[in-house]
N, C-alpha and C positions, 0 to 999 in steps of 0.2 A: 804555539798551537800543537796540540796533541796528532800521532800520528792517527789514521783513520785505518779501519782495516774490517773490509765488507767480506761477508760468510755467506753465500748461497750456492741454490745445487749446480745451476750453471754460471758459467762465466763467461762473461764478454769480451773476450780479446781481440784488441784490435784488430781490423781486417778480416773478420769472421762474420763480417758483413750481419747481425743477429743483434743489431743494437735497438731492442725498442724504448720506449719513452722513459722508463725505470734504469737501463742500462744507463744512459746519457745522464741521467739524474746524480747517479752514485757515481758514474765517471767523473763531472764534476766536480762533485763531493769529493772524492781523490785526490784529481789535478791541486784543488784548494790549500789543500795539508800535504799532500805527497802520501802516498798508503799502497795499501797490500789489498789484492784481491783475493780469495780464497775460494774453490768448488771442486765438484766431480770437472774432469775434462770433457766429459763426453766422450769420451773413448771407452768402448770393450776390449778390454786383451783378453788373450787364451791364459796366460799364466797367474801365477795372484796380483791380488790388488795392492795398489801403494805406492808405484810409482810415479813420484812427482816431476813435474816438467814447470821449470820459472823461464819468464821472459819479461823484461822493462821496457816500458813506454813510458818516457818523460820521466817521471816521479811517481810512476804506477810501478808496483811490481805484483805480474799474474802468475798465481801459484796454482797450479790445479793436480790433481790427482786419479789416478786411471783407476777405474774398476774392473774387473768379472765379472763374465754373465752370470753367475750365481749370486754374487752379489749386489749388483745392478737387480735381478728379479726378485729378491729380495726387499731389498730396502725404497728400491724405488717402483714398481711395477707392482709391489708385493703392499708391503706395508705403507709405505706412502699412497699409494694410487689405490688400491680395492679397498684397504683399511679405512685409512682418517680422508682422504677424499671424503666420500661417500658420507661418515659421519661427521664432520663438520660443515656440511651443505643437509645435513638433515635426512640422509635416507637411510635408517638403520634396517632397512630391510635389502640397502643393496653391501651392507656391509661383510668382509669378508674375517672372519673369526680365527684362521690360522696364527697357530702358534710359532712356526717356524720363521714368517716370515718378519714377527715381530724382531725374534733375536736377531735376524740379518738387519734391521731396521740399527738397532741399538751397535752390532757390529762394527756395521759403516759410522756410522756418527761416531765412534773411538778411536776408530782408524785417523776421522777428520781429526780427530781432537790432538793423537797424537802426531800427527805432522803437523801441527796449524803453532802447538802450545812452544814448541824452540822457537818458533819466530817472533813469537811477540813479545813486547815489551814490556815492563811495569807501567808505562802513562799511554800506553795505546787507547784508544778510545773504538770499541770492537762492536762491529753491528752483522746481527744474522736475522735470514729472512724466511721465514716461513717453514710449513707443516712439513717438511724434510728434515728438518734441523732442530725439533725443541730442543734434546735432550744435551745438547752441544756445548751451552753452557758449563753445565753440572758436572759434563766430563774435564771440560777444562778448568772445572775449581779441581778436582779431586786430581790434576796434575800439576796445581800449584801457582794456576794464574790469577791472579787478585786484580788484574784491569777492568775497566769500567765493560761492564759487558747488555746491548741492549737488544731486543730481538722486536720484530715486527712480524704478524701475523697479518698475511694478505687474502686471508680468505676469514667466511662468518665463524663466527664461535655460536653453536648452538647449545638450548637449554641444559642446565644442570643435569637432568633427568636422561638425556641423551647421553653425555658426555661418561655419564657414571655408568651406561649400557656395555661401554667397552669393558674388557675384560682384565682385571689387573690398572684399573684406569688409574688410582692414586702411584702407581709405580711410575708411568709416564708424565702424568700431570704435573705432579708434583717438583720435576725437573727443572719446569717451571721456575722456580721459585730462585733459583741460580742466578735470574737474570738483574741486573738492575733498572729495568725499565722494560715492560711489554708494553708495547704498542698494538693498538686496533684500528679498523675502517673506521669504526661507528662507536657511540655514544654504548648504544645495543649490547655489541659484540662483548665492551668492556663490562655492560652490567653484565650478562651472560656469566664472563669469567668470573667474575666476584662472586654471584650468587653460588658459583662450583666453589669455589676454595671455603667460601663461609657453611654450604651444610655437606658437602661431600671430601673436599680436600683438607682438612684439617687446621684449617689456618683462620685469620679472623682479620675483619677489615678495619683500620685505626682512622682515616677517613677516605672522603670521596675517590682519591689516586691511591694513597699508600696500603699497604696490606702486609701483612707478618703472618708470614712461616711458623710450621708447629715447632720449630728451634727456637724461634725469636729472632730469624732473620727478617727485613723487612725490605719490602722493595716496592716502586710505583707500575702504576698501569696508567693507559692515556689514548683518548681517541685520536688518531692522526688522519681523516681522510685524502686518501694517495689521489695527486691528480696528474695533469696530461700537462704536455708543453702548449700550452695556451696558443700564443703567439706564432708560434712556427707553424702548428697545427693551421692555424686563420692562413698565414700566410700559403701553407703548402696548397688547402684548399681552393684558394684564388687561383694558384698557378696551373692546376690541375684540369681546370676547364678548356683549354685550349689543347688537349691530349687528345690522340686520335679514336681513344677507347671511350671517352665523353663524348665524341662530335659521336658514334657509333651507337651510345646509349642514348641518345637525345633523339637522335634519327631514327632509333626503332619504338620510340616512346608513342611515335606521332603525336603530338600536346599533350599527351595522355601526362597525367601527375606520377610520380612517382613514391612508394612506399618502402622505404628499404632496413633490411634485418641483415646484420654484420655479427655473427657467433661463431667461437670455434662448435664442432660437431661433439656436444657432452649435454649428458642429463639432467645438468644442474641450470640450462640455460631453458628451458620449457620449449623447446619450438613444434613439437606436437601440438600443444595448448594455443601455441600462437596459429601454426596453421591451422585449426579448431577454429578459432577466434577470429581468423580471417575467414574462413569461409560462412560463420554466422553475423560479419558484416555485408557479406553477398546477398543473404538470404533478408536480413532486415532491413537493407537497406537497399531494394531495388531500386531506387532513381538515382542514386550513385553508378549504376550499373556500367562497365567500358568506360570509367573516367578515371581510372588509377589501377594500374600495373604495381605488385608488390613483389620486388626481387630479393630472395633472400640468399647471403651470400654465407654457407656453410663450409670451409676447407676440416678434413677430416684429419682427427686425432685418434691418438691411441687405437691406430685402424687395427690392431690385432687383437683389440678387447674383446669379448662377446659381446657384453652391454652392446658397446661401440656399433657393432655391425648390425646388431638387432635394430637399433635406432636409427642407422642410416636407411635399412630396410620400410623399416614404420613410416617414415619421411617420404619417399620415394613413392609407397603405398598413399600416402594420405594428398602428396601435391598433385598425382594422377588422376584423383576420386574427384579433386577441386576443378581441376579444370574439364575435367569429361565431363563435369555437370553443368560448368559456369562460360566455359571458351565461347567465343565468336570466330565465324572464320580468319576475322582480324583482329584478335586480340586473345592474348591471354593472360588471363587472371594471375596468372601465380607463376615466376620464373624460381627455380629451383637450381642453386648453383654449389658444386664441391670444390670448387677448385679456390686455390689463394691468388690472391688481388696485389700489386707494390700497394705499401701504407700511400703512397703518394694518389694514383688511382683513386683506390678506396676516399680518402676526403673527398676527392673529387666527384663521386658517388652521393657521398651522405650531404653536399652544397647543393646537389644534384634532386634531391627530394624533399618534397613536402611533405612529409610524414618517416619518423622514424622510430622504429621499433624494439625496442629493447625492455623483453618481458620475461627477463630468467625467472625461474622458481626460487630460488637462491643465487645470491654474490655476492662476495665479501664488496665489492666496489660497483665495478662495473666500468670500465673506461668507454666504451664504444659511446657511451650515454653524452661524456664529457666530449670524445670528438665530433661527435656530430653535432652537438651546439657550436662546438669553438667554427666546426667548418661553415656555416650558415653564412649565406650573405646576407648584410645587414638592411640592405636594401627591399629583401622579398624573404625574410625566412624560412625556415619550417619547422614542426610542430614535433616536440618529442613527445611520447607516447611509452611512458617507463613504469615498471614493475614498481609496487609499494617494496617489494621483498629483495629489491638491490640494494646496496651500501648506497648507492648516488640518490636513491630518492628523498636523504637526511637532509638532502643539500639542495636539492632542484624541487622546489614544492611547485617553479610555476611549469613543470610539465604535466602533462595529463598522466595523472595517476591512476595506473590499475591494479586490480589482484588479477596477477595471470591464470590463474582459475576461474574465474568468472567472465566466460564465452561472451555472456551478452553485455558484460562493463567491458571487453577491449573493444569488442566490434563498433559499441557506441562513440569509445572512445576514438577508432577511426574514423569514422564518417565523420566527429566533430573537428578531427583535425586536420579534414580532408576539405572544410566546407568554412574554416577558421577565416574570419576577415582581419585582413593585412593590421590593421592598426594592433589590434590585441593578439596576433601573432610578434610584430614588435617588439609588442611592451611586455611580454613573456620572455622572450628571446635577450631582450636587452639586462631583464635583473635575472637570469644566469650566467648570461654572459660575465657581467661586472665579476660577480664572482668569481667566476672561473680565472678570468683576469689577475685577482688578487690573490687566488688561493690555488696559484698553479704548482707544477711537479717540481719546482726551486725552491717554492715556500714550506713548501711541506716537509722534504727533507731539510731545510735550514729548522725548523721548526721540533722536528725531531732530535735533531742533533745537538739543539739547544737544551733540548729537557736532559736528552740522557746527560749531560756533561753535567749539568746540576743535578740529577736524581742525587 
């Protein structure tokens, strides 16, 4: 078995306690074959970048590499985050057009290329992950590495028409083409990409996966939707209700139902729309009124962005308007929360409610979607309430589907999930589940790994 060797912008090294359900996934995938980890360390130094730090665990070896803050602002802050963020979730108007911060972008990814390319082997079998790393391939061809090389994109691929907005787009895109196997969320994302290389990228599709390069290279594409540890997830949920921060949440619930919203704090997730959306459930449906409390659990990101702070400001603004209009003296409509939850909690949260909310604008997936199903007691479930415009909605047709645009399809949509009778909550509950079961965060990267080794 060929050695495996994972390429992303962080790394997970043991005992850096930062392991989420993706980490565990490719650690596995490691342990299996024995392999290389590869990333930024997370570390800023004062001096230049490029110093590597290796450490083994078991038949892991973790290679990371330190940046500068100028090139840390650059490539990740810069071009990564203001850039292709923003244009791969669709918002070319929060798109950031600097030129400089491109070549820091391209910088970094050479620097990776050139400490990653002495370490590996001719039969390595090499996987990199996302909108940090396209170009990463192309620099390790043009250093002389001929291994199988596959990359997965964990976020949406948006329209040709977008894609070509960017500036100098075929310089980047086309790097692309380096890989032998792209991988996507969705069925979507993949037509997306094809339709960019067939009228904008240069290249022409041979059929449904494979596609060729304006040289005559040719390489596959392939939906893979990423999922969650099924299993553990159920299990952690169960264990979770006997915490003293669940006897806390249930005692301030008074019977009251619960409605709960689990987002990091970013514009791609809609929670303005959502809190919009809840307050036009208040308003339409006054006989619902003081029988469901809606907690939304926001910890903040990228808190030094402008975006960033304008948005937690908006939020703060609009959950104060909610309740100064809707509150009782003993109740209130809307808890509004920034702070982070243990993943352990959190399940214990989302078993915790009858109604769950997941209404980004854009996602390339969506996990929170996947754990709050997996968390549900099978016994009494609850009702997901999911954006048509995630990756998970491909997969979950029996949640309630909304356009998070459409104020008066979520709020309907709460009240229906709020009023849902146990049997056809069940039997909702039970054919995603099955799913999820079968098509959990084990299958997918075995699934993965299998294509690229045959690409």
């Amino acid at each position: 078995m060929s050695r495996l060797v994972v390429v992303s912008n962080r790394v997970a090294i043991p005992g850096e306690n930062r392991a989420g359900g993706l980490a565990v996934a490719l650690q596995g995938a490691l342990g299996e074959r024995g392999g290389l980890w590869f990333g930024w360390s997370g570390k800023t130094v004062r001096e230049a970048s490029g110093e590597v730090h290796e450490q083994v665990d078991g038949n892991i070896r973790y290679v990371t590499v330190d940046l500068n803050r100028a090139d840390l602002d650059a490539y990740y802050n810069g071009f990564s985050n203001r850039t292709l963020w923003p244009l791969l979730h669709f918002r070319l108007d929060l798109v950031d057009y600097d030129r400089a911060t491109r070549e820091g972008y391209r910088r970094v990814n050479a620097l990776f290329a050139d400490k990653l390319a002495p370490r590996l082997r001719p039969d390595d079998i090499v996987w990199i992950h996302d909108y940090h790393l396209i170009p990463l391939a192309s620099l390790l061809r043009e250093r002389g590495v001929n291994c199988r090389i596959g990359f997965f994109l964990h976020v949406p691929v948006p329209s040709a028409d977008l894609l070509m907005a960017m500036p100098d787009h075929q310089r980047l895109m086309s790097t692309l083409y380096a890989y032998d196997l792209i991988g996507f969320q969705t069925r979507r994302d993949k037509d997306r990409f094809q339709s960019y290389v067939r009228l904008y990228g240069g290249g022409r599709i041979i059929d449904e996966d494979v596609l060729e390069a304006p040289g005559g290279r040719r390489f596959r594409t392939g939906a893979f939707p990423i999922s969650i540890d099924t299993a553990h997830i159920e299990q952690q949920a169960a264990a979770a209700m006997s915490k003293p921060a669940l006897r806390q949440l249930h005692t301030s619930l008074e019977r009251r139902m619960l409605a709960i919203g689990v987002d990091r704090l970013d514009y791609s997730k809609g929670l303005p729309e959502r809190f919009h959306g809840f307050e036009r459930y208040l308003q339409r449906h006054p006989d619902q009124k003081g029988s469901l409390t809606y907690l939304q659990i926001a910890p903040v990101s990228r808190g030094d962005v402008g975006e960033y702070q304008q948005l937690r400001n908006q939020l703060e603004q609009i959950a104060g308007h909610i309740n100064g209009g809707h509150a009782e003296p003993d109740w209130t409509p809307l808890r509004y929360v920034n702070r982070n939850f243990p993943h352990a909690t959190l399940t214990g949260f989302y078993r915790s409610a009858r109604v769950g909310l997941v209404t980004p604008l854009r996602d390339g997936m969506n996990l929170v979607a996947k754990e709050y199903v997996a968390s549900q007691d099978p016994e009494n479930p609850g009702v997901l309430v999911l954006s048509l415009l995630a990756g998970a909605a491909q997969e979950m047709d029996q949640a309630l589907l909304v356009n998070p645009h459409d104020l008066d399809g979520v709020a309907d949509a709460i009240a229906t999930a709020a009023t849902m009778p146990l049997e056809r909550r069940k039997e909702r509950w039970h054919a995603m589940m099955e799913h999820l079961r079968k098509h959990d965060i084990h299958a997918w990267r075995r699934d993965y790994l299998q294509a690229l080794e045959s690409a």
